[in-house]
Kinemage of the C-alpha trace (Angstrom):
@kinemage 1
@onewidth
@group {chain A} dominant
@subgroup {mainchain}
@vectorlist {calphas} color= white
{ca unk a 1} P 37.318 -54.760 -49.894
{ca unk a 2} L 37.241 -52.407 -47.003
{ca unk a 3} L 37.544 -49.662 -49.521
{ca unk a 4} L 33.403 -50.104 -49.953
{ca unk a 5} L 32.672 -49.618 -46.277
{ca unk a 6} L 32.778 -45.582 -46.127
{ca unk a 7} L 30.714 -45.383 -49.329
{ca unk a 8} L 27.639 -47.550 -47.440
{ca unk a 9} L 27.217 -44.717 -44.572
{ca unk a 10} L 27.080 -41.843 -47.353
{ca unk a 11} L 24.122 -44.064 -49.324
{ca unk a 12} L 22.171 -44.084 -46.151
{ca unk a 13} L 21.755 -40.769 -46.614
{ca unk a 14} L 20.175 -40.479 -49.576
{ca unk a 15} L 17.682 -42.441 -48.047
{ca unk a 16} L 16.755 -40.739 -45.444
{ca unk a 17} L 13.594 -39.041 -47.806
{ca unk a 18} L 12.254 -42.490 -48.267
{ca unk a 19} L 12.838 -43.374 -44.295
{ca unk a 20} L 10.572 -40.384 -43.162
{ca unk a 21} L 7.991 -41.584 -45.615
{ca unk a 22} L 8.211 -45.175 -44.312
{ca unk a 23} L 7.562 -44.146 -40.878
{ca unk a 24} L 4.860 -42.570 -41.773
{ca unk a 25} L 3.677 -45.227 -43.625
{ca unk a 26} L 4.470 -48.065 -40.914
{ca unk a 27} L 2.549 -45.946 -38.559
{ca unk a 28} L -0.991 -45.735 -40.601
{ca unk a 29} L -0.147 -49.664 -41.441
{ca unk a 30} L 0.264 -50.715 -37.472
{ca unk a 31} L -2.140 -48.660 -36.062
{ca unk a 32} L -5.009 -50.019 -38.988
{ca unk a 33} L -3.851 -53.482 -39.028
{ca unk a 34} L -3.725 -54.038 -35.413
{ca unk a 35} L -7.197 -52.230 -34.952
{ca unk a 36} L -8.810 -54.454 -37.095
{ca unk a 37} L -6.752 -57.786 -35.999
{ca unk a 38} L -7.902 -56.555 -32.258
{ca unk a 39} L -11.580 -56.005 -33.241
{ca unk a 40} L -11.595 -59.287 -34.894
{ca unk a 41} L -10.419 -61.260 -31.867
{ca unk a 42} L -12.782 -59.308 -29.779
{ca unk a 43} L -16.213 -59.366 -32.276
{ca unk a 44} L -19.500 -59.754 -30.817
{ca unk a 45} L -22.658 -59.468 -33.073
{ca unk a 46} L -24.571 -58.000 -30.247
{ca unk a 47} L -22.660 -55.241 -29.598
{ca unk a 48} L -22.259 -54.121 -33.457
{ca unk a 49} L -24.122 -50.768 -34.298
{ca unk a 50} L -26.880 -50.969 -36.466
{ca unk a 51} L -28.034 -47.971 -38.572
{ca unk a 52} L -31.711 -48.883 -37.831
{ca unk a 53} L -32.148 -50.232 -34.237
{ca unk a 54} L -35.614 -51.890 -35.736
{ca unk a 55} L -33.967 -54.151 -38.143
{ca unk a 56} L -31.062 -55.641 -35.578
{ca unk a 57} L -33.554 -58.346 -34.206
{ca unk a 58} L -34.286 -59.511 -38.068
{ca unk a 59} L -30.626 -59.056 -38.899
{ca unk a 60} L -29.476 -61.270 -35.383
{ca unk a 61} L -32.267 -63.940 -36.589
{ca unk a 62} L -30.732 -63.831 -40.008
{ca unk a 63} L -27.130 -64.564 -38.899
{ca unk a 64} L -27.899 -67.532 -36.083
{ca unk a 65} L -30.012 -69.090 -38.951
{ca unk a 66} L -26.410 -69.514 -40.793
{ca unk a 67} L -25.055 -71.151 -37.176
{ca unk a 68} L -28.250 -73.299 -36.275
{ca unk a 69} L -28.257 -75.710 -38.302
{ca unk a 70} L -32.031 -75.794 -39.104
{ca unk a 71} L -31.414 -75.636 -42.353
{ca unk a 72} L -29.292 -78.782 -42.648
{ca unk a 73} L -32.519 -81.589 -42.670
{ca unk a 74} L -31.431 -84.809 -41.614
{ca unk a 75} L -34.346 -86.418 -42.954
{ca unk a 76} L -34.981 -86.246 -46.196
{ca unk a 77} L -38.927 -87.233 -47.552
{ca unk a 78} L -39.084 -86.606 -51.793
{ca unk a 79} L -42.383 -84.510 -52.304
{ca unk a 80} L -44.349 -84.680 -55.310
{ca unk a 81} L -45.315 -81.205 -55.754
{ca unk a 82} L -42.640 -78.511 -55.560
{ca unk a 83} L -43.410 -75.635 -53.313
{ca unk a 84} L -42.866 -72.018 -54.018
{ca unk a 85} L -39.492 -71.083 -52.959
{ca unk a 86} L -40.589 -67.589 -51.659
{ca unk a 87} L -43.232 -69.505 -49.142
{ca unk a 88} L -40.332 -71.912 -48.143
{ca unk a 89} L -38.127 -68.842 -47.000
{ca unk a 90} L -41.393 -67.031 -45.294
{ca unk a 91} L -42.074 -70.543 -43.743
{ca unk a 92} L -38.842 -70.934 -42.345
{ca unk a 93} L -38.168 -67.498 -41.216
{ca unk a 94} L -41.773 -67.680 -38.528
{ca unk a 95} L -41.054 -71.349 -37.889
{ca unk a 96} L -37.398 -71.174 -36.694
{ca unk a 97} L -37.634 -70.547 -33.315
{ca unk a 98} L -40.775 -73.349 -32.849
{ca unk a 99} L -38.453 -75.293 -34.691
{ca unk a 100} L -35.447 -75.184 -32.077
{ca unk a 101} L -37.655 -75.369 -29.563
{ca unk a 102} L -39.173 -78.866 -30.450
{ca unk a 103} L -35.870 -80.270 -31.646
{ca unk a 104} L -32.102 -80.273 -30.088
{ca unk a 105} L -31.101 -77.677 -32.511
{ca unk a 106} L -29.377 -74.616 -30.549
{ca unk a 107} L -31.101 -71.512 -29.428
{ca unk a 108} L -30.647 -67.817 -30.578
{ca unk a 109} L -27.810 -66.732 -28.156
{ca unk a 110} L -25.460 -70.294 -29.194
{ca unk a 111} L -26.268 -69.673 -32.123
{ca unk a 112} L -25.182 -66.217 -32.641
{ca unk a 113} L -22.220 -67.391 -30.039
{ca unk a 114} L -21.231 -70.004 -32.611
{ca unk a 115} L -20.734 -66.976 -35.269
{ca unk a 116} L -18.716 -64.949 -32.597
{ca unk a 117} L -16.409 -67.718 -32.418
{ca unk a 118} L -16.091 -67.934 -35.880
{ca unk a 119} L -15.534 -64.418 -37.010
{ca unk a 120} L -12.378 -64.654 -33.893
{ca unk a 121} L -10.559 -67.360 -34.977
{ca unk a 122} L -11.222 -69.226 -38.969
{ca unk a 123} L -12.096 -65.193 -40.291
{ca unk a 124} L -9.670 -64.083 -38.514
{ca unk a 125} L -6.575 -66.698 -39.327
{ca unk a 126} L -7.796 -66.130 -42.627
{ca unk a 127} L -7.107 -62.676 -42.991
{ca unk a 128} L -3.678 -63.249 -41.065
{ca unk a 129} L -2.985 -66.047 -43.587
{ca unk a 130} L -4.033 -63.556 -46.348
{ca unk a 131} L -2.539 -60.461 -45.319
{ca unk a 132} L -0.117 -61.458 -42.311
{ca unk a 133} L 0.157 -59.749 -38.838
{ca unk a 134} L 0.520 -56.069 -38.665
{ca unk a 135} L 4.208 -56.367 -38.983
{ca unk a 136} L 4.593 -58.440 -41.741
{ca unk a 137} L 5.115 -57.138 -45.285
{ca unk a 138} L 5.574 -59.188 -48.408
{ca unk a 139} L 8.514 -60.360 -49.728
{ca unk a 140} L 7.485 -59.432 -53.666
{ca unk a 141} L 6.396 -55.441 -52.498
{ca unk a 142} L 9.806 -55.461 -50.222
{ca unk a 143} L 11.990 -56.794 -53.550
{ca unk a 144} L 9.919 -53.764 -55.719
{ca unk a 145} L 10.444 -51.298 -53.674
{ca unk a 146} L 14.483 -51.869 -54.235
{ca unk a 147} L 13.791 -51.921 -58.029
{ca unk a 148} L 14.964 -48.457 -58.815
{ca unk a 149} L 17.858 -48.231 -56.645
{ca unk a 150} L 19.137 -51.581 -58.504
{ca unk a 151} L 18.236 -49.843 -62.455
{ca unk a 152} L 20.137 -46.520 -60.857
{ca unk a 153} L 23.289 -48.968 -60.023
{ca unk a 154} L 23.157 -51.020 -63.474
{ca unk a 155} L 23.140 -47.804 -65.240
{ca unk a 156} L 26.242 -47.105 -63.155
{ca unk a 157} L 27.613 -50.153 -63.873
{ca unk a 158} L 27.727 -48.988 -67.969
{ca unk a 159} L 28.868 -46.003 -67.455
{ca unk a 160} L 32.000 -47.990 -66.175
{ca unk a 161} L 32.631 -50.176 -68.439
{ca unk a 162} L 35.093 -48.696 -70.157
{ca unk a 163} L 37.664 -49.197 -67.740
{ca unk a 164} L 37.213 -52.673 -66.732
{ca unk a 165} L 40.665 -53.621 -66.916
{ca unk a 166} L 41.988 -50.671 -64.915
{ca unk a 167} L 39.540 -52.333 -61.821
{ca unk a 168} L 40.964 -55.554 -62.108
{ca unk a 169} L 38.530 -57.841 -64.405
{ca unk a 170} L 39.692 -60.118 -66.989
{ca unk a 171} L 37.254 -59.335 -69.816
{ca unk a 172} L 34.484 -56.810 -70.432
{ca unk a 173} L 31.942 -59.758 -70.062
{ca unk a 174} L 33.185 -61.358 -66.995
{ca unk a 175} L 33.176 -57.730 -65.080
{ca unk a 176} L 29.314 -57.407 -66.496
{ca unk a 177} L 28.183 -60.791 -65.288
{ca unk a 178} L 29.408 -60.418 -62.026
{ca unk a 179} L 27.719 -56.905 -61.593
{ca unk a 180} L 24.655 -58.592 -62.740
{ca unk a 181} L 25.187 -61.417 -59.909
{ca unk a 182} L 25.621 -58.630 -57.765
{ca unk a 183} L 22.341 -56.779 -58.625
{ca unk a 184} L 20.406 -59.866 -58.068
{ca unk a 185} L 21.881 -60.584 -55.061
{ca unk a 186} L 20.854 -57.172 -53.590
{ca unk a 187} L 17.197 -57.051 -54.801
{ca unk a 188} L 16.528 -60.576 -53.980
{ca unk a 189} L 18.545 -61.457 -50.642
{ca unk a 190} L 20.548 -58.407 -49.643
{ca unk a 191} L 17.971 -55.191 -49.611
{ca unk a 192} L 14.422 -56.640 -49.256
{ca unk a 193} L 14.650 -57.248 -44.839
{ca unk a 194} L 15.373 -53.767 -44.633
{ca unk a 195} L 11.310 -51.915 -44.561
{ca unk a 196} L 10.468 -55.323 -42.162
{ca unk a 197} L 13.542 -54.724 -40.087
{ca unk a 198} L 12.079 -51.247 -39.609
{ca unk a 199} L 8.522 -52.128 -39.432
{ca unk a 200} L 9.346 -54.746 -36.856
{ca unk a 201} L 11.443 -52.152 -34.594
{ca unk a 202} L 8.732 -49.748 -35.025
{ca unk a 203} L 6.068 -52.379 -33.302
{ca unk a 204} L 8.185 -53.087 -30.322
{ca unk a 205} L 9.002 -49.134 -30.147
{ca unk a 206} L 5.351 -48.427 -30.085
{ca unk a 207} L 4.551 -50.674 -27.371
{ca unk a 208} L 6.906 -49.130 -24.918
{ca unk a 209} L 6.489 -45.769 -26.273
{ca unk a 210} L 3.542 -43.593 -26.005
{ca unk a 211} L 4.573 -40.017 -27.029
{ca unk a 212} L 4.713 -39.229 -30.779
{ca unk a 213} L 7.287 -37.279 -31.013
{ca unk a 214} L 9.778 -39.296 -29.119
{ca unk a 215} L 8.828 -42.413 -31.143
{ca unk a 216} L 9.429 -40.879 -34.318
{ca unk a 217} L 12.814 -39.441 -33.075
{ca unk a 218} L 14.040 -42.340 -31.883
{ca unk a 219} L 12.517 -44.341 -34.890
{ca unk a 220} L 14.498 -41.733 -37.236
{ca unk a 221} L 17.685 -42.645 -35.096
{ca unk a 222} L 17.021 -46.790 -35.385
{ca unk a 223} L 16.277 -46.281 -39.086
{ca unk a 224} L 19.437 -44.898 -39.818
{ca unk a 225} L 20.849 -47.313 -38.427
{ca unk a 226} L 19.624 -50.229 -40.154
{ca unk a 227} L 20.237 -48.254 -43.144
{ca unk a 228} L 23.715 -47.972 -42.178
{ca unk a 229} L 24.083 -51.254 -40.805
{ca unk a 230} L 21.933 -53.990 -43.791
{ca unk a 231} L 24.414 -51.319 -46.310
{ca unk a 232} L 27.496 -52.531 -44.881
{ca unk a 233} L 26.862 -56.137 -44.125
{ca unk a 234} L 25.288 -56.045 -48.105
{ca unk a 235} L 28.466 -54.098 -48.981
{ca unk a 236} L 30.732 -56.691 -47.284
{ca unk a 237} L 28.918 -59.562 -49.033
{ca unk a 238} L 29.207 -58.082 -52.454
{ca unk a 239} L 32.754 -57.174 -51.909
{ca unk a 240} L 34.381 -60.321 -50.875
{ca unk a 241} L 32.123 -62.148 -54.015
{ca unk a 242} L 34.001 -59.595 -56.415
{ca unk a 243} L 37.365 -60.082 -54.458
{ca unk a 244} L 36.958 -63.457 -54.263
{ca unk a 245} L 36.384 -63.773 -58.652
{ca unk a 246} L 39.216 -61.172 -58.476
{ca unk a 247} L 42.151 -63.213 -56.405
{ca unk a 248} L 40.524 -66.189 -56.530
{ca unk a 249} L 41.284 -66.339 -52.607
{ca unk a 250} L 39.398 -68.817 -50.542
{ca unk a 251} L 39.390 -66.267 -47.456
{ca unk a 252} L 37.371 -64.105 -49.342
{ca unk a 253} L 34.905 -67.077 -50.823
{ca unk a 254} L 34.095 -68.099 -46.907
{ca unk a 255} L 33.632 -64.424 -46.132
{ca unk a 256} L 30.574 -64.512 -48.525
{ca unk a 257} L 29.002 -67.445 -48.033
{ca unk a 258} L 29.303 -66.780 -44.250
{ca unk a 259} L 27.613 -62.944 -44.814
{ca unk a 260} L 25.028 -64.570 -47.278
{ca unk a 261} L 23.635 -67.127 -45.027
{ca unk a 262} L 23.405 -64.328 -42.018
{ca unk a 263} L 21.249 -62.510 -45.200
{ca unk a 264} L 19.193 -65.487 -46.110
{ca unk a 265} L 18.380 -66.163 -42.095
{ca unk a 266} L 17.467 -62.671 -42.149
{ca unk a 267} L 15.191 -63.304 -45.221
{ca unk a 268} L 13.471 -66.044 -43.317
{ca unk a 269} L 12.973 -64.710 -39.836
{ca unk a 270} L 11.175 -61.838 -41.595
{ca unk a 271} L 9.562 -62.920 -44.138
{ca unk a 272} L 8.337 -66.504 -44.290
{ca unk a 273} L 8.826 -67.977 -40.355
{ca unk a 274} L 5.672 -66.373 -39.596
{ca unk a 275} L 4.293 -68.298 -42.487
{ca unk a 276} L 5.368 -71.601 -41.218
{ca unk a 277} L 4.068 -70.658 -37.733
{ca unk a 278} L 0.838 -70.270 -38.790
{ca unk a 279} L 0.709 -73.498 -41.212
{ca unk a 280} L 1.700 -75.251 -38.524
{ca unk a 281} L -0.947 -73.950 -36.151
{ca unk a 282} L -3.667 -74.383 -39.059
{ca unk a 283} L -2.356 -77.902 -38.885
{ca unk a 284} L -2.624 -78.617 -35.268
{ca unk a 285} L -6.272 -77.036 -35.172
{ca unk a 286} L -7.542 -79.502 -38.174
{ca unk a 287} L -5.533 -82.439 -36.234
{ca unk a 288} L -6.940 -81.799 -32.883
């Protein structure tokens, strides 16, 4: 089993193409997702340019008559002619200030406060619920992007078959279904935390870090790395499931399911506790 171990540090290097281009990726993805997150959290209509400074007072009137609630009659009288929908709108446009000053509706400034608040926190969790924080990446693009390393291995995999017996396996078909247990393991469970691993050491890097060129050198270092290191532990897994079928030795049977559930609480802490978090704060805002 220990025999697979060297062969993980030389695949890292193969990757290292694909690394360069991640950073460079993660980077643009951070620096855009966390600029619009921020500027989200921190909206305010009134200081939003405006192409035409003339229109921003029809525009701001516009916008708090979505928030005032003037248009929400509490009262409702049926009218036995209908009246032209164009005069309604005109009607309501030069009467909606009269109309919040007779009544308890709100005024211009809570009204355009109420759609402050609501672009910061239901627009906002809603594009966090949609898209995720800045460091969070999907489990489906993560499992794709693994897609042709697996097709490069299963193509490896034929090209061996014709000594099956020499590596141990009882029949041609039971040293093909466990390669194919094997591939699924590693697109599914095994390979996909590695680009959040990354992405999620890139974040805290960037905080702490504020020259370029030192981030990126370091990030090269740390992505090599967890290259090196999700290869091995991936290696390991696969190796004792294979050893285990092989010998049929219970050492080697804990040895997976003990390097499989590190994988799987891997799986979750990057991609779906996030999700939970924020179901569970949805929650708690809609019970309080």
């Amino acid at each position: 089993m220990l025999l697979y171990l060297p062969d993980t540090q030389a695949y890292a290097i193969f990757y290292i193409p694909g690394l360069i281009v991640s950073l460079f990726g993660f980077q643009t993805k951070l620096s855009g997702h966390e600029t619009m997150l921020t500027q989200m959290a921190n909206f305010d209509i009134r200081n939003a340019k405006c192409s035409d400074e003339k229109d921003r007072h029809m525009i701001e009137m516009q916008v708090a008559g979505l928030f005032d609630g003037t248009e929400e009659s509490t009262i409702r009288v049926p009218a036995e002619t209908e009246q032209d929908p164009e005069e309604q709108r005109r009607l309501s446009l030069t009467s909606r200030l009269a109309l919040r000053a007779a009544t308890g509706f709100p005024e211009v400034g809570a009204s355009l406060d109420a759609f402050n608040d609501y672009v910061r926190n239901p627009a906002r969790d809603g594009v966090i619920e949609d898209l995720g924080t800045e460091t969070h990446l999907p489990w489906g693009i993560c499992v794709l992007t693994w897609v042709p390393t697996v097709l490069c291995l299963t193509a490896i995999t034929w090209t061996g078959r014709p000594v099956w017996e020499e590596l141990g396996y009882a029949s041609v078909e039971q040293y093909f279904v466990l390669n194919y247990i094997q591939f699924v393991l590693l697109l599914t469970v095994l390979y996909p935390a590695i680009h959040p691993c990354i992405l999620g050491l890139f974040k805290g890097l960037s905080d702490r870090i504020t020259n370029k060129f030192l981030l990126n050198a370091v990030m090269f270092g740390c992505g090599i790395l967890t290259l090196s290191l999700i290869f091995m532990t991936s290696s390991i897994t696969i190796a004792a499931l294979e050893s285990y079928v092989l010998t049929s030795h219970p050492v080697f049977l804990l040895v997976f399911l003990l390097m499989l559930t590190c994988h799987l609480f891997l799986d979750y802490k990057m991609f779906w506790q996030d999700d939970d978090c924020l179901w569970s704060d949805l929650l708690s805002s809609r019970l309080d």
